[in-house]
Structures are given as structure tokens and as C-alpha cells.
N, C-alpha and C positions, 0 to 999 in steps of 0.2 A: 350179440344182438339176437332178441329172438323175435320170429315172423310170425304175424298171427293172421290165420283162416278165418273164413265162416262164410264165406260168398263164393261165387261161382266165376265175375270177373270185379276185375282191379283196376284203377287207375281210371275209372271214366264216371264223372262224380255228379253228371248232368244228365240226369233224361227226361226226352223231349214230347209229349202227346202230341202226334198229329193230326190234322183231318186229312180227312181221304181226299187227295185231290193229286191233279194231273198238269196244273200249268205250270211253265216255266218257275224253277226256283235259283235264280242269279245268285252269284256273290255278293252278298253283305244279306240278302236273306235266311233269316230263322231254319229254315229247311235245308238252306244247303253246307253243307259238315263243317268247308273250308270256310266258312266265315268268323269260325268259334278258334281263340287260339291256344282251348282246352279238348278233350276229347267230348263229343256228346253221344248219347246213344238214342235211336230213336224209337218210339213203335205208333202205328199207325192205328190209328182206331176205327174201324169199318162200321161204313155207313155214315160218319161225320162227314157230310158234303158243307162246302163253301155256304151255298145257300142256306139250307138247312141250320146250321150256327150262327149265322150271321144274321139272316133275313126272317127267320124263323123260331126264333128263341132254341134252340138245339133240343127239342123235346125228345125226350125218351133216351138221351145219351150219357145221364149222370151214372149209372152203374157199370157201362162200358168203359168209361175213363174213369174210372175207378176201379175194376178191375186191369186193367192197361199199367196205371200208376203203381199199382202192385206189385205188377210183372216186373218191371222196372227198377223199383227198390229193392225185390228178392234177388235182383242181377247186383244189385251193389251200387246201384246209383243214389244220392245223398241227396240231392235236391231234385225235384219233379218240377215242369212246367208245358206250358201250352203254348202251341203256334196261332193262339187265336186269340185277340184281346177279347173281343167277347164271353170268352171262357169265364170270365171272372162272375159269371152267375154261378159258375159251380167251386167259388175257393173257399166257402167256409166249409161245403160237405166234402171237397178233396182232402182237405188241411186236416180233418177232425179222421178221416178213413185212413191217411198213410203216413206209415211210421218214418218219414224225413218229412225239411220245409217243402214246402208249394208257392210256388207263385205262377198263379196262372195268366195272369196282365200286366201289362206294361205298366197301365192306367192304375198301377198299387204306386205308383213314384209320384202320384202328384202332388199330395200336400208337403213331402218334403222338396219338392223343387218349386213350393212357392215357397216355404220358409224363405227360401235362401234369396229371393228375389226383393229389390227395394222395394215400401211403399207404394199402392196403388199399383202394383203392377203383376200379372196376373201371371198362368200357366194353363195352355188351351189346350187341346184334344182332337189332335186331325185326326180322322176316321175314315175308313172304307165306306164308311156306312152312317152317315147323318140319321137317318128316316129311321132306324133301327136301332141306333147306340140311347138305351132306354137313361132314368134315374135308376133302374134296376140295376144295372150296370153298373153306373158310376157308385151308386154305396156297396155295392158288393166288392166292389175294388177302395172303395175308405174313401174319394176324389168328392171333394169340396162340391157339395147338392147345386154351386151357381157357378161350377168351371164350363168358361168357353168350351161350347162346341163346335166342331166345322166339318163338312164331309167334302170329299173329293166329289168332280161332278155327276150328278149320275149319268150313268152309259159311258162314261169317259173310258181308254185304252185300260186303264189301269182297274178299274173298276168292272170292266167287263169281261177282260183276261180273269181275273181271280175269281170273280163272284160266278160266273159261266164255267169255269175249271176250260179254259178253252188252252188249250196244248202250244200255239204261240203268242207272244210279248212284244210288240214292238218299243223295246225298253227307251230310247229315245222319247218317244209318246208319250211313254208313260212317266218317265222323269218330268217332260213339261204339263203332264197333267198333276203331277203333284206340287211344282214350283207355283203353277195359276191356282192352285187352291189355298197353297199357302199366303199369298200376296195377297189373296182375299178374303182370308180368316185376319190379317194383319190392317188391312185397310176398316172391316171391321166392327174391329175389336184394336183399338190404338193402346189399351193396356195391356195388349201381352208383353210379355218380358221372355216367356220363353214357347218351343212349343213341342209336345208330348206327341208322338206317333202311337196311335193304338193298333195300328197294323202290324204285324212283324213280317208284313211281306214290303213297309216301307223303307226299311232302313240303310237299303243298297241308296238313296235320292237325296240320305242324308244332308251330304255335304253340296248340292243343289240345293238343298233348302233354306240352310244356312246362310250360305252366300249370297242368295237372292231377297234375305228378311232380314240379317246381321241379327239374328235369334239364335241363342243355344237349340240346340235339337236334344229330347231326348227321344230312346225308345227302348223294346225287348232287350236289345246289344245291353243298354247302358245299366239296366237294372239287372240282368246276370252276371256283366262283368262285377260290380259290387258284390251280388251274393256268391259268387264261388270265390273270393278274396276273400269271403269270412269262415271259409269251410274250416274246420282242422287240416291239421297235414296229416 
């Protein structure tokens, strides 16, 4: 057998662009390590505040996470991605700058998870951010120009923890601020069939959501686990 170099480190095939941020990152969250049951590696990219990408269209941060992305692929990692679904304003200029896939949004999984859905029956977009999640958004991610959208409430725990970068979570709170929003993206919209988290800070509420809508979930989790099952060995 013979073994072959060319990179610095091995065996960790995900790396992660972060925003700069300080609140609580739980288990089953994008940020935190042990949620992934691959290696990830992460780098942070300074200056990308909560606000600032989410509430703000992220101006001025396409060349920092692109440079970031780089760093990243030069370490050996195979796929790039982002802790922020709104990032997906920046996946055609990442995809075309770095020499592995990108996928910077959740919100890239939606037209095949309506394929797969019967007749009349739709795939929605819970969001951090209603007032913000633009059409910009949704086509830079490929997502059907008339897919349901729905935000968490505004000022809600959930909502305020993250987008504030506030240091505690009452995750309690914040699971029942995600169940009420979802009940009421379902009440509605009676045609969803399933429902898409653009947050990847929502996916530890998953299985709350689930059980209180009898809706598949997806999110971040569901579209890397797919793309690192397609990497080579």
C-alpha cells in the first residue's frame, strides 16, 4: 500500500465558517463539535456578528469567508460550509473561489424535499428571521420563488439569545419558542408536508418539532449528513 501526502491534516473532511458569536452553542447545534458523528473543523471569521448576516445582508464579509474557506481547504478539508443559512447570498461567489463543494444553506435542500413530497403538498422555511429572509436568499439557495415562509417570534428567547449574541439560553424557552412557531407556520399553511430549518442553531428542537406537527424536519444536520456520504474514501 502506498500512502499519499499533499495536505497538512487528514481525516477531517468538513470545514465549518463561523460567525463570530458568543451565545450558548448546545448539542445538536452546527457549532458545537459533538453534534457531528464526523470530524469538523472550524474557523471563525471575525467581524461576522449575528446581526450583521442576518439582519443586515452581511456587507462587506464575502472576501473574509473566502479567504476563511481557503484556509480551510489548504488544511485538507473536502467540503466547506456555513453556520448561517443566510449565507447562501454568498454560495455562487464561494463555490466558483474554492477548490472543494460549498454548501453554505440548509435552504439548498428544498426543491428536492418537495420532489419527494405527494401532491399539493408543500416544504416551508422556519427562520430566525421572517422580516430578513429576503427572495435574495431563497434563489441564491435554488428554493421554489413561492416556498412557505415562517419566522420564529420576534424578541422571542430563541431569537433574542442568538440574534443579541447574549451568553445565556434558557433552552427550555427556547424549544417552546420554536414548537409555537412551528404550530403556527402549520395552522397557516395546511399544505405543508414537511418543514426546513434555516437556522443551524435550530436543530437540537428537532425532534420537539416533529412531534408536535407529525412533519419530517429537515435542517443543516440532514443536508451534510447526505454530502459527506458522497465524499470519496
Amino acid at each position: 500500500m502506498i500512502a499519499k501526502g499533499g495536505k497538512a491534516v487528514y481525516g477531517v473532511d468538513v470545514g465549518v465558517l463561523m460567525l463570530e458569536a458568543r451565545f450558548p452553542r448546545i448539542p445538536g447545534d452546527m457549532g458545537n463539535a459533538r453534534t457531528w458523528p464526523f470530524p469538523v473543523r472550524y474557523r471563525v471569521v471575525r467581524g461576522a456578528s449575528p446581526d450583521l448576516v442576518v439582519r443586515r445582508g452581511a456587507p462587506g464579509l464575502l472576501d473574509p469567508f473566502i479567504t476563511a474557506g481557503r484556509e480551510l481547504a489548504e488544511e485538507g478539508c473536502r467540503l466547506i460550509t456555513t453556520n448561517c443559512g443566510f449565507l447562501s447570498l454568498f454560495q455562487a461567489e464561494l463555490a466558483a473561489a474554492l477548490p472543494c463543494p460549498v454548501a453554505t444553506s440548509s435552504l439548498m435542500q428544498a426543491r428536492m424535499i418537495e420532489a419527494t413530497l405527494p401532491p399539493g403538498r408543500r416544504v416551508g422555511a422556519l427562520t430566525i428571521s421572517a422580516a430578513t429572509l429576503t427572495p435574495a436568499h431563497l434563489a441564491a439557495a435554488g428554493c421554489p420563488a413561492d416556498m412557505p415562509v415562517w419566522g420564529v417570534a420576534e424578541g422571542c428567547e430563541f431569537q433574542r439569545v442568538i440574534l443579541g449574541n447574549e451568553e445565556r439560553l434558557d433552552v427550555a424557552q427556547a424549544e417552546a419558542d420554536m414548537v409555537s412557531a412551528a404550530l403556527a407556520f402549520q395552522k397557516a399553511h395546511p399544505e405543508l408536508g414537511a418543514i426546513l430549518f434555516e437556522c443551524t442553531n435550530m436543530p437540537p428542537y428537532k425532534r420537539a418539532v416533529a412531534e408536535a406537527t407529525g412533519l419530517p424536519v429537515y435542517s443543516i444536520e440532514t443536508l451534510l449528513h447526505w454530502l459527506v456520504a458522497a465524499l470519496p474514501a
